[in-house]
C-alpha positions as CSV (number, residue, x, y, z in Angstrom):
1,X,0.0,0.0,0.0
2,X,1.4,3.3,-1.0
3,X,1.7,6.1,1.4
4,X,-0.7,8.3,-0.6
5,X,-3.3,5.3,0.2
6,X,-2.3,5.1,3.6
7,X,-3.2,8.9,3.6
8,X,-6.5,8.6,2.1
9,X,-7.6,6.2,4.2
10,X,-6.8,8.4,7.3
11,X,-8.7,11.1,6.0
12,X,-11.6,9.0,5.6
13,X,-11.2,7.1,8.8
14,X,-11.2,11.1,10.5
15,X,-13.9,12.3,8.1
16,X,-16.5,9.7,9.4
17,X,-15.3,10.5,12.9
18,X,-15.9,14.3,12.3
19,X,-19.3,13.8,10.4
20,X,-20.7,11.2,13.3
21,X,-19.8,14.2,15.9
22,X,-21.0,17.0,14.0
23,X,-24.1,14.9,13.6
24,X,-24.4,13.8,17.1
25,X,-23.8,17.2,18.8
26,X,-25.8,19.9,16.0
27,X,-27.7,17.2,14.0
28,X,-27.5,15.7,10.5
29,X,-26.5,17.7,7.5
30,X,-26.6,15.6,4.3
31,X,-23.8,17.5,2.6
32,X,-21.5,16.6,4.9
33,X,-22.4,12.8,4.6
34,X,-22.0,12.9,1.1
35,X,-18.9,14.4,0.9
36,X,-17.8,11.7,3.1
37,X,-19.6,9.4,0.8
38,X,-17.5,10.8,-2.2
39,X,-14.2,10.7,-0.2
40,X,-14.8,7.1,0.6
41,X,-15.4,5.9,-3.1
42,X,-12.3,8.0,-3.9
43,X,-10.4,6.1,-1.3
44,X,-12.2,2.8,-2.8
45,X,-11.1,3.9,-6.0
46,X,-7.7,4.3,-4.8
47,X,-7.6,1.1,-3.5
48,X,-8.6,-1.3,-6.2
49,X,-6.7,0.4,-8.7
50,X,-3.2,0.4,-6.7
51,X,-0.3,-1.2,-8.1
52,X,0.9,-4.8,-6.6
């Protein structure tokens, strides 16, 4: 796994965290969850198309 990867999937890993808070303290907001959603298919993306 390349560092960039590695990277990505951080960010995702934090984005969810950040997007469950902000949602649990000042309620859901559906832009935020999709660009979570977009990040994670960009990290999916990432992923399946990363050299061996």
């Amino acid at each position: 796994m390349s560092g960039s990867t590695k990277t990505m999937g951080v960010l995702t890993i934090g984005a969810l965290v950040l997007t469950t808070a902000y949602t649990v303290a000042l309620g859901s907001n559906g832009w935020l969850w999709f660009a979570w959603l977009v990040l994670g298919l960009a990290t999916l993306g990432m992923l399946t198309t990363r050299d061996t």
